[in-house]
N, C-alpha and C positions, 0 to 999 in steps of 0.2 A: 164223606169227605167230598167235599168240591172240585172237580176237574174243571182247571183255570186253562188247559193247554201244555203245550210241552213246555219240561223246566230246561232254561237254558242252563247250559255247564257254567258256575262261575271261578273266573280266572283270575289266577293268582294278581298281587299286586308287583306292575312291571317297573324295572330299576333302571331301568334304557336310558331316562332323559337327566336332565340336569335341572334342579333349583333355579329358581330367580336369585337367590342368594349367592349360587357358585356364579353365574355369568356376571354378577355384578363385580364379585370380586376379580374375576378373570379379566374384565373388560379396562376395571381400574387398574390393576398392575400392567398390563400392556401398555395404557396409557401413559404410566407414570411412567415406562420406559423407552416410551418413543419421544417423550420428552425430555431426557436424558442425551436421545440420541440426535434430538433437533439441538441442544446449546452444546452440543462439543464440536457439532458440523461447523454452528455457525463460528465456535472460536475459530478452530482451524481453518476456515474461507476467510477467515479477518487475518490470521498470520499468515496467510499467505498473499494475502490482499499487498500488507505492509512491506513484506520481504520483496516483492515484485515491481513495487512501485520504489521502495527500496535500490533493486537492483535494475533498473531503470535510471535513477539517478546516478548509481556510481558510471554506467555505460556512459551518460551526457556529460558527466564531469571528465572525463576520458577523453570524450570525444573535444572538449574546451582546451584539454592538455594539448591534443593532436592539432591541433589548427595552430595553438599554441607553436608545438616546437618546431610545426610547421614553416611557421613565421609569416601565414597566407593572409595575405589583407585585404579585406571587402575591396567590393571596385566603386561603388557610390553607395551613398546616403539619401534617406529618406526624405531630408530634410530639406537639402540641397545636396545636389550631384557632383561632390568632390570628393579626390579620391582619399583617401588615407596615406598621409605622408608616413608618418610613423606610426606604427603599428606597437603600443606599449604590452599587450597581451589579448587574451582572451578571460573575460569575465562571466561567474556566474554568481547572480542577486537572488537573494532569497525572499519570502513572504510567504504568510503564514500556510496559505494554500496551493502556491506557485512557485516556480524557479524559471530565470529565463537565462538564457547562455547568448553571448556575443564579444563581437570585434571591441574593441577600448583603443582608440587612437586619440593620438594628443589633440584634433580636433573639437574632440565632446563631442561629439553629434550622433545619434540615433542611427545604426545601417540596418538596412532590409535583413539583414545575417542574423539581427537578434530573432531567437525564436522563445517564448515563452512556456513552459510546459506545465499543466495544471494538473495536479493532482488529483488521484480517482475523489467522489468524494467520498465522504468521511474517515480521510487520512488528512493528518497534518505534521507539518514540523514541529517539533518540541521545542518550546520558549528558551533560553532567549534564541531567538533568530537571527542566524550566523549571519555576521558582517561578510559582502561581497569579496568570494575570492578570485582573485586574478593569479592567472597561470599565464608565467611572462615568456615572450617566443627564444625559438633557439636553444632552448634547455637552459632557459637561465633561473627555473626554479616555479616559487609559486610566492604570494605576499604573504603568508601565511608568518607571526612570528611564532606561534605553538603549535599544536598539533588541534584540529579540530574535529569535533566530531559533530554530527548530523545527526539527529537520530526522530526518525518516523512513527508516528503513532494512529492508530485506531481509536474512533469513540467508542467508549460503552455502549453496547446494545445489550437489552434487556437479560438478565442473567450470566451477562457470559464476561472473558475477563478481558481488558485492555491488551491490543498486540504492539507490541513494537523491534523496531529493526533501526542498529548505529549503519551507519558509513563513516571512517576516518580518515584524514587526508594529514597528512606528514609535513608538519613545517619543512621550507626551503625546500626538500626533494619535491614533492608533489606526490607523495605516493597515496594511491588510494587503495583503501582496505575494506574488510565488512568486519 
């Protein structure tokens, strides 16, 4: 017999590591679940996107009642620098992406008071687009003859579901609600 050298001891077959087959699968289910956990974040960042912008709007419509019963009238105009005889309310005008709040005096005229507030984006108001409400000074109500509601919405973003949030405002009282 031929002496080749020492025989090395051979060792069992070791169980230690893992298949290419299990890390793939492992790697896929993880995935699939942190994808799961990326479209429910981003719903809930969109409802509360809407809610906030939402509750944003009911604060400025508040804030149009308060000037309102106020009864405070701009001191000039942008347009020209006359004062506001009569102060018939405080108005807020809608559009699709925007809402602006201001003075409405028998004038007409545009005051430095209007302030516009635009919407985060990709929120908007839901069609049809509330005709301008006026909230008349002194507690003498709002123009409103029904009760309207506002209601805010989120686009679609890729797999996830549309958000939305109402504001209602109370014929004749002025009351505002969510």
């Amino acid at each position: 017999m031929k002496n080749t050298g020492p025989v090395l001891p051979v060792r069992p077959k070791s169980e230690n590591g893992f298949t290419l087959i299990e890390l793939i699968v492992t790697v896929t289910i993880i995935m699939l679940l942190s994808g799961f956990a990326v479209v429910r974040y981003t719903e809930y960042n969109n409802r509360q996107r809407v809610k906030q912008s939402a509750l944003d709007l009911k604060s400025n419509l508040r804030f149009a009642q308060q000037k309102a019963v106020s009864g405070q009238k701009p001191v000039t105009s942008v347009a020209v620098p006359q004062p506001c005889t009569t102060l018939e309310g405080y108005e807020v005008r809608f559009t699709e992406t925007s809402y602006t709040v201001g003075p409405k005096c028998t004038e007409g005229t545009s005051y430095s008071e209007d302030i516009t507030i635009p919407l985060p984006v990709g929120i908007t108001i839901v069609a049809p687009i509330p005709d301008p409400i006026v909230f008349y000074p002194l507690n003498r109500g709002v123009s409103l003859t029904t009760d309207q509601t506002i209601t805010l919405k989120t686009g679609l973003g890729f797999g996830t579901e549309e958000a939305q949030f109402s504001i209602k405002i109370s014929a004749y009282s002025g009351t505002i609600s969510e």
